[in-house]
N, C-alpha and C positions, 0 to 999 in steps of 0.2 A: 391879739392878732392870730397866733397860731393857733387858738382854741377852735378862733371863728373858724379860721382853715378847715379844723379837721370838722367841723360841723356841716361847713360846706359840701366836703366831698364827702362824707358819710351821706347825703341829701342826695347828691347828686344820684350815688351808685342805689339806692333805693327807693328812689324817685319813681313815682308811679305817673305823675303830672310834669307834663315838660310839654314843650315846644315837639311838634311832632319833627318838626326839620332839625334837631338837636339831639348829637348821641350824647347819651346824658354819660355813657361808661366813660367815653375819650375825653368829654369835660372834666371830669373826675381825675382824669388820667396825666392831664394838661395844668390844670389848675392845682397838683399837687408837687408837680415838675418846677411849676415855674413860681411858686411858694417857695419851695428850696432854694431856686437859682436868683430870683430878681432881687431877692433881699441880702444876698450875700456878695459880702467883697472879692473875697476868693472867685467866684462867679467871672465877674467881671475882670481879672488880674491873667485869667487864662488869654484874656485879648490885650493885657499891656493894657489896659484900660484903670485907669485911678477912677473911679465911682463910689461914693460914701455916702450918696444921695438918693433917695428913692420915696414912690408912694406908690396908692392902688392906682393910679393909670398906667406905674409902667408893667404894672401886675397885670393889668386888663389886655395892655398892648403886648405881651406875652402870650398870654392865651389864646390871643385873636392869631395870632402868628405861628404860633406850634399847631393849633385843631388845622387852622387851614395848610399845615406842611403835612399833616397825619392825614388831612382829606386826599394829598394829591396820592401819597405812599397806598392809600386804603384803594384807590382808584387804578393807580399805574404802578402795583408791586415792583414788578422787576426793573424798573428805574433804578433802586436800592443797589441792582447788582452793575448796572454801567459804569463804575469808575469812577474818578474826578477828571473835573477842566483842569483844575489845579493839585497839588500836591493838601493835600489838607480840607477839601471844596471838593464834594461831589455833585456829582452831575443833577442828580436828581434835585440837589437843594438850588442850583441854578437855574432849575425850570419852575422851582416855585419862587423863586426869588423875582424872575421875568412876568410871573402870571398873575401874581400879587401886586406887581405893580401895574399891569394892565388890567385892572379889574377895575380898577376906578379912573379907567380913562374911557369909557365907555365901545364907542364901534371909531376909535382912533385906531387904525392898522396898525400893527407892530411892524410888518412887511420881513420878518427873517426868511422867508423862502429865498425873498430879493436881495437881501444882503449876502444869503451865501451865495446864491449865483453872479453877483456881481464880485464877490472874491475881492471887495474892499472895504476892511472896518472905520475907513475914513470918508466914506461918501457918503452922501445924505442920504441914498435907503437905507442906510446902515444907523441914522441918528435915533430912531428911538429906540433900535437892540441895544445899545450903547447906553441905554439906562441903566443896565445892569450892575453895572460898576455905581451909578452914582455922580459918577467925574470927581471924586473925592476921597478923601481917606478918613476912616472911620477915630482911628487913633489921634488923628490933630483934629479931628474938630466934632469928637462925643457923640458922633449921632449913634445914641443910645434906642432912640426910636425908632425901630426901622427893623425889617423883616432879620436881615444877617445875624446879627447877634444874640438874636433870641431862639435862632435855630439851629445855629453853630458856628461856635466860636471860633474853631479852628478854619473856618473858610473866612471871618473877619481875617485871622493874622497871614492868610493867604491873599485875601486881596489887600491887605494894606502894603505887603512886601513884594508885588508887583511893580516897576517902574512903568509907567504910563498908562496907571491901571484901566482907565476907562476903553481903549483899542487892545489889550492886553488881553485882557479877563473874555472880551468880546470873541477876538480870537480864540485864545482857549475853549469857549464853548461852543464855538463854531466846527471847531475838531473833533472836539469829543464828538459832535451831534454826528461827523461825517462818519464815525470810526461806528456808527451804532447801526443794526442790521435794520433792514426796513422795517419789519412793523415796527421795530421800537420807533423811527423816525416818524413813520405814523403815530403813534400814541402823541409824541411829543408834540407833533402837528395838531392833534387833537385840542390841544390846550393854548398851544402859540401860535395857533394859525391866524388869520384875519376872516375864514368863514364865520359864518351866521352861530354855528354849531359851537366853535373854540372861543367866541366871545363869550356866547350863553354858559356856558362850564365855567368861566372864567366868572361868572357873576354868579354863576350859584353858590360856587366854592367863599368866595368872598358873604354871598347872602346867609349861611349858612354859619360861618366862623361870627359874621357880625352877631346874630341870634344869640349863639353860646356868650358872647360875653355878656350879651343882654340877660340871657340866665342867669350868670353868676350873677351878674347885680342886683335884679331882682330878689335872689335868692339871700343873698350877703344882708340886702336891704333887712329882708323877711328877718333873719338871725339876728341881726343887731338890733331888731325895735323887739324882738322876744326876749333880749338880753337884758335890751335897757327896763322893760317891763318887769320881769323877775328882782332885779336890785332894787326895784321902786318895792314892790313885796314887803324885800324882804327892811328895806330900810323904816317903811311903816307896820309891818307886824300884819301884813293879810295874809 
């Protein structure tokens, strides 16, 4: 496994042939991160999380989640420097955590202009910001799958120690957004808004993260049928 690994990203980073929509560096970059992390207990124990179980999908679904958290940082730097909503949970990871999951709901409005102007995390233009959370906790019920934990775990142990995390967390990044000077609130509109524009970003970034994992599979494929070829070799004497 960790031979292929390092075969992988040696491919990656002197990759002449790639997907032109694919930085082959931050593949590289991503897929060596999360080799480290998704296979290891310790990994997972930073969130109170018992996990002893794993395979390449949740490797795949790693990668897909970091390229696309590294696309929004490469796009909107100084987000890095806004703060957290929460104690442990920066901001920045909760605008990809929102656009990640409105990527695959296609021209479904998020409506947060509407939510903070209505100044209620309990009202229905407020129900699909309120995704953010989840309406659950990551620590009773494993979801392993899923944007949070693969991009920072110390924002998992921030929203699990939330009471009523779902109106919580909401709020929190409703503050943060209020405390941020305009263009930053523009950038962030940029990506959360409901225009034409902030959908489109929203589906490239996701089109884009999707490809790279396609890479590495492809690529993984390519090494393992070289691999299995080479023992066939050497097992018959060619």
């Amino acid at each position: 496994m960790k031979f292929t690994i390092k075969r992988l990203i040696a491919l990656f980073l002197t990759s002449i042939r790639s997907d032109a929509q694919v930085n082959m560096k931050r593949l590289a970059e991503v897929t060596k991160s999360c080799q480290q992390d998704v296979f290891s207990k310790e990994y997972y124990q930073q969130m109170l999380l018992d996990v002893d179980q794993w395979d390449n999908n949740d490797l795949e679904k790693c990668i897909y989640c970091r390229y696309y958290s590294s696309l929004i940082l490469d796009k909107f730097p100084e987000l890095a420097l806004t703060g957290d909503i929460l104690p442990g949970y920066p901001g920045y990871v909760a605008v990809g955590q929102l656009a990640s999951i409105f990527s695959y709901y296609g021209h479904t409005r998020m409506q947060l202009l509407d939510c903070i102007i209505a100044n209620d995390t309990s009202s229905d233009v407020c129900s699909n910001c309120r995704r953010i959370s989840g309406g659950t906790k990551y620590r009773s019920n494993g979801l392993i799958l899923s944007y949070l934990p693969y991009v920072c775990p110390s924002c998992v142990v921030a929203h699990d120690e939330v009471s009523g995390s779902q109106e919580a967390i909401l709020k929190a990044f409703i503050e943060w957004f209020l405390k941020l000077d305009k263009p930053q609130r523009r950038e962030v509109i940029s990506i959360l808004g409901d225009e034409d524009e902030a959908i489109q970003l929203r589906y490239s970034l996701a089109n884009e993260s999707t490809k790279a994992v396609e890479e590495y599979r492809k690529t993984r494929a390519r090494i393992e049928q070289q691999e299995q070829e080479r023992r066939r070799r050497e097992l018959l004497g060619d």
